[in-house]
C-alpha positions in Angstrom: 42.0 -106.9 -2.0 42.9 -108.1 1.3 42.1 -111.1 2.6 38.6 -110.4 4.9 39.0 -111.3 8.5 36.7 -113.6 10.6 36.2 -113.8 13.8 36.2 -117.2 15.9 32.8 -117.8 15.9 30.3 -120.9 15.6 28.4 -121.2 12.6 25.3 -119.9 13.9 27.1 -116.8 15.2 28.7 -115.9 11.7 28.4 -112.3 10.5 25.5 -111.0 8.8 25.4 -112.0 5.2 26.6 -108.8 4.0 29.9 -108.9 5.9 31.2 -111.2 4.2 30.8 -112.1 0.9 32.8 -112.9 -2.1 34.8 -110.3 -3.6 35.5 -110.5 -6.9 38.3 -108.1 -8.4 36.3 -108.4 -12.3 34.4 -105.3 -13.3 33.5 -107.1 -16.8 31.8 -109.5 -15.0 29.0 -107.0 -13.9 27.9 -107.2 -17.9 27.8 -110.4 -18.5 24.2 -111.7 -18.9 25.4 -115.3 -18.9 28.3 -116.8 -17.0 29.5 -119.9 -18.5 31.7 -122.2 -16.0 32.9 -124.5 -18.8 35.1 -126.9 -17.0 32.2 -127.2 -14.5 29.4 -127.8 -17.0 27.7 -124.9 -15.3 26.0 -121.5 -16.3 23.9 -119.2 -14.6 21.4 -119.6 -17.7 20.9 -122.8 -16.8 21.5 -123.4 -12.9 19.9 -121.4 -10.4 23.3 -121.2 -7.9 21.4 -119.2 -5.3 19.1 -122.2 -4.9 22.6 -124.8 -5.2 24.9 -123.9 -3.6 23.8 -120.7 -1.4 23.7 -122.4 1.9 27.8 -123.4 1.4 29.9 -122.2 4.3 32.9 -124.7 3.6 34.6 -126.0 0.3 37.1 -128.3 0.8 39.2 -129.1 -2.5 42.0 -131.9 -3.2 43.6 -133.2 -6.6 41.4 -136.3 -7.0 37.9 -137.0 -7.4 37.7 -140.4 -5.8 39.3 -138.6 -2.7 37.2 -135.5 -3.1 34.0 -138.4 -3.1 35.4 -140.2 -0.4 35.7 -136.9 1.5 31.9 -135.8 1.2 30.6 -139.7 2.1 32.7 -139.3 5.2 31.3 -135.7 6.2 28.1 -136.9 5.9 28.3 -139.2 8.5 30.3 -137.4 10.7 27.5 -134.9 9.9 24.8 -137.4 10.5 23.8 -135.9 6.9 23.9 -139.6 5.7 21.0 -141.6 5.2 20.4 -145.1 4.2 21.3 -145.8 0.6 21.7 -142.0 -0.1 24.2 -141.5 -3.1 26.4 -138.1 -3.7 26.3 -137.0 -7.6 28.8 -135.4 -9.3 27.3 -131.9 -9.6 30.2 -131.9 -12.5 29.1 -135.4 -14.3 28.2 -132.9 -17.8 32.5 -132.9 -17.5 35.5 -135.2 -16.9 37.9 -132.5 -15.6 36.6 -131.6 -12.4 33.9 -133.4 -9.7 32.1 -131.6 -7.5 30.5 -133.1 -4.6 27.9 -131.4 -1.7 26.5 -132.4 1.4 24.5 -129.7 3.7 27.0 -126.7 4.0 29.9 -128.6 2.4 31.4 -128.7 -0.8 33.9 -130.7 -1.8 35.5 -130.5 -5.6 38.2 -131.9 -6.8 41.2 -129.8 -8.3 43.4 -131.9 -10.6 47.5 -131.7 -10.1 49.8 -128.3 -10.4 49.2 -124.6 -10.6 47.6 -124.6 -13.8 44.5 -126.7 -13.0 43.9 -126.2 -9.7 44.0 -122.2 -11.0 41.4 -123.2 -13.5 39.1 -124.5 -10.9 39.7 -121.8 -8.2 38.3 -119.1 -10.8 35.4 -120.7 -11.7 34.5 -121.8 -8.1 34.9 -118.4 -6.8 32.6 -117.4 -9.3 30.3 -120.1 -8.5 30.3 -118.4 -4.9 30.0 -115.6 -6.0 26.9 -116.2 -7.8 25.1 -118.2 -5.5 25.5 -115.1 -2.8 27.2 -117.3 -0.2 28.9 -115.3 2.8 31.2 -116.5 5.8 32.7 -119.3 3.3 36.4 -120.8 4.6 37.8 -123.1 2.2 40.8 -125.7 2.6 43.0 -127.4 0.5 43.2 -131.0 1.9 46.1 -132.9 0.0 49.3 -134.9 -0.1 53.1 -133.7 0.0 56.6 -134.3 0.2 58.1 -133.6 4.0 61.1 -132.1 4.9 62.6 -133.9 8.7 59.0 -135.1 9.3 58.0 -138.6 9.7 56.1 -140.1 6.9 52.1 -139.1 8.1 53.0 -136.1 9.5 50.2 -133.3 8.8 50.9 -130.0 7.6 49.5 -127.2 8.1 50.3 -124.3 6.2 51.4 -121.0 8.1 52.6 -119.8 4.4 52.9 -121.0 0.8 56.2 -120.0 -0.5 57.6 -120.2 -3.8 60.8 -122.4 -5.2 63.0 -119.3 -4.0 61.4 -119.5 -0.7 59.6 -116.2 -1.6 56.0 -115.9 -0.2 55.2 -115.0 -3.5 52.9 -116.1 -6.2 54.2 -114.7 -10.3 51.5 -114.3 -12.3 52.2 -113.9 -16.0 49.2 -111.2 -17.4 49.7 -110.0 -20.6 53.3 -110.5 -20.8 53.9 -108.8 -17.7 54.9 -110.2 -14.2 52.5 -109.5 -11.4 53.3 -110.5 -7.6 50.7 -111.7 -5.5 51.2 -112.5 -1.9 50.2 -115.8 -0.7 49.5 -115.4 3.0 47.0 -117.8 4.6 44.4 -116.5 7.6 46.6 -117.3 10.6 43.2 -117.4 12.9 42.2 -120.4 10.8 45.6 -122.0 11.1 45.4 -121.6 15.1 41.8 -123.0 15.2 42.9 -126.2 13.2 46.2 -126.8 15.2 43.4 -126.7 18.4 41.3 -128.8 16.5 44.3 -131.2 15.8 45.0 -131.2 19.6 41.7 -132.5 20.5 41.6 -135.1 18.2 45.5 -136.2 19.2 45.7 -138.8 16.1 48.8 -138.1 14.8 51.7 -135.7 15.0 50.3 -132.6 13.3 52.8 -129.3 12.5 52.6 -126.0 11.5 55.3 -124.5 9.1 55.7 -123.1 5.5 55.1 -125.2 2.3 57.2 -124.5 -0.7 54.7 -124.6 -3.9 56.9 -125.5 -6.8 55.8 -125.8 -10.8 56.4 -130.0 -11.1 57.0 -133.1 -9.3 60.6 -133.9 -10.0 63.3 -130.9 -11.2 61.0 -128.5 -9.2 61.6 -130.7 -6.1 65.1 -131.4 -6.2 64.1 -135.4 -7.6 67.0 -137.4 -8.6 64.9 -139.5 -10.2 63.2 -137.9 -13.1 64.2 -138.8 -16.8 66.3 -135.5 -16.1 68.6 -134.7 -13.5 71.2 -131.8 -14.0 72.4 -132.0 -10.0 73.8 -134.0 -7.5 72.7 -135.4 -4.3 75.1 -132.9 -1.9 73.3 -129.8 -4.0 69.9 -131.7 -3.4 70.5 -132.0 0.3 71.8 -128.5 0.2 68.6 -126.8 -0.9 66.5 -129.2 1.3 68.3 -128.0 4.4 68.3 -124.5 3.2 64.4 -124.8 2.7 64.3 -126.7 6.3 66.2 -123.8 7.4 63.9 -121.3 6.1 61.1 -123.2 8.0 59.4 -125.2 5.2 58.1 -128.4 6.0 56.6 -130.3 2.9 56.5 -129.5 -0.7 53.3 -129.7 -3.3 52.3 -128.3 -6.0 48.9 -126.0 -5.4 49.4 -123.9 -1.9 50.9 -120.6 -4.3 48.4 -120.0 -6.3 45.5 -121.4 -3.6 46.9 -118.5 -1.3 46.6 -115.9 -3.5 43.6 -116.6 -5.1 41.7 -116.7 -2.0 43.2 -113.7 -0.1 42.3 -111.3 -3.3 38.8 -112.8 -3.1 38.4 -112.0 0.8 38.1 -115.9 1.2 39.3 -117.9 4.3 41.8 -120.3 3.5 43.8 -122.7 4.9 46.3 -126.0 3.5 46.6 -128.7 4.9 48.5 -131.9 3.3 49.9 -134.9 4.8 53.5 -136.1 4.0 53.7 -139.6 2.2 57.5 -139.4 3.2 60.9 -137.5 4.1 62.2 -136.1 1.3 65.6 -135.3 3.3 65.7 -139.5 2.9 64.7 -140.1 -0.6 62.3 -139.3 -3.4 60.5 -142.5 -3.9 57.3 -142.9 -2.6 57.8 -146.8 -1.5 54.9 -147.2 1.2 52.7 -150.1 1.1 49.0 -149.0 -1.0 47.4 -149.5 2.5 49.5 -147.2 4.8 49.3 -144.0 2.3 45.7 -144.8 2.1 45.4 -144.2 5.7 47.6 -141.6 5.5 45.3 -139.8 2.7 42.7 -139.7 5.5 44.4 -137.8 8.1 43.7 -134.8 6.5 40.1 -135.9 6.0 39.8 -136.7 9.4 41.3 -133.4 10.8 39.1 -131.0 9.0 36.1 -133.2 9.3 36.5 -132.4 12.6 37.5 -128.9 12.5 33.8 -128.5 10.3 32.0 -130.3 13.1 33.4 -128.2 15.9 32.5 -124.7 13.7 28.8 -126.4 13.9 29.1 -127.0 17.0 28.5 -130.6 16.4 31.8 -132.1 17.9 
């Protein structure tokens, strides 16, 4: 299914609830009597979702869960959701492979590193969406990356996830059989964050395509993996090809995120931060305390971008 489309509207002035709901493309789910979200430590036996999670109308997700934690804390108090010695649980604490975090109408869950887990998570938090009848949910990846000519802090924001052949494409292998799914991101969303990035004016913030690849070094062109089968010219060579093709960072998630999202009529948008140039290097050499600031830019940028849809900026 195509990905639904929202208009530009405060929270209060959302669609009706019926407008916009989850969309799940699962006819066996309708006979299920019990859902079990295992890597959650959820079921809907045991949970009543409706009474959870119903009011969510943003999920943020990112590959830890202390940044996932941090995340929620800082919400709340841009929020004013925070309250004096107030603690956030881990609404995932029966597990150790995902945390899940919620303040008001914000969730924020963590999604582990690469394709496979973050794919994990994205089906049973779909479900978890779909159960709990939310409507008028957008959800962002918030995240780290690799930048291509952009100065280390540079903020992404992803116009299209592409794959390693610069394909906007996300392969799917289902029963032994190669399904293409597109991985286009709501453009609307990425023009209201790039505003929301304006008025905040923190730090230089781009839109462009980010190449999703399947690991950290071959994937990316790394000379500095325990293997290396290229040179330096033929990394600089696809770099500049990818630059060329108007990629501007690199992770490891967008693909899959994209498509997931756009097949489930959800509104989605990535955005990463670049820890450095990878058209200079591949080591990540920044002090601790400038990528930790760095980490937050993100944060800081859709903080804001959920404040302003509340019209609480």
């Amino acid at each position: 299914m195509a990905a639904a489309k929202v208009e530009e509207k405060k929270l209060e002035n959302h669609h009706n609830d019926s407008d916009c709901l989850i969309q799940l493309s699962n006819p066996n789910l309708a006979t299920m009597k019990e859902d079990v979200l295992y890597h959650f430590s959820l079921s809907t036996s045991t949970h009543d979702f409706p009474a959870m999670f119903g009011d969510v109308k943003f999920v943020c997700v990112g590959g830890s869960p202390s940044r996932m934690s941090a995340f929620i804390r800082y919400v709340a108090t841009e929020l004013g959701l925070d309250h004096p010695g107030e603690d956030f649980p881990n609404i995932c604490a029966g597990t150790d492979r995902y945390a899940m975090y919620k303040v008001g109408p914000v969730l924020s869950v963590s999604h582990g590193m690469g394709i496979p887990s973050i794919s994990i998570m994205l089906h049973e938090l779909i479900k978890l969406l779909y159960h709990a009848r939310c409507s008028n949910v957008t959800i962002i990846r918030i995240g780290t990356s690799g930048g291509i000519g952009l100065e280390p802090g540079a903020v992404v924001i992803t116009r299209q996830a592409v794959d390693a052949c610069f394909q906007p494409e996300f392969e799917q292998l289902v029963l032994g059989k190669r399904v293409i799914r597109s991985t286009n991101l709501d453009e609307q969303l990425v023009q209201e964050l790039m505003k929301c990035a304006a008025d905040l004016s923190e730090f230089n913030t781009v839109v462009g395509n980010t190449m999703c690849t399947l690991d950290f070094y071959e994937g990316q062109g790394r000379l500095d993996g325990a293997l290396c089968s290229y040179t330096e010219k033929d990394k600089q060579a696809y770099l500049q090809a990818a630059h060329a093709a108007g990629i501007r960072n690199i992770e490891m998630e967008s693909s899959v995120f994209a498509a997931m999202c756009s097949m489930c009529g959800l509104r989605a948008a990535v955005v990463c931060v670049t820890l450095l140039d990878r058209l200079q290097g591949d080591q990540i050499s920044s002090p601790h305390e400038v990528l930790a600031e760095y980490q937050q830019r993100p944060q800081r940028l859709v903080s804001y971008f959920i404040k302003k849809s509340l019209g609480k900026a």
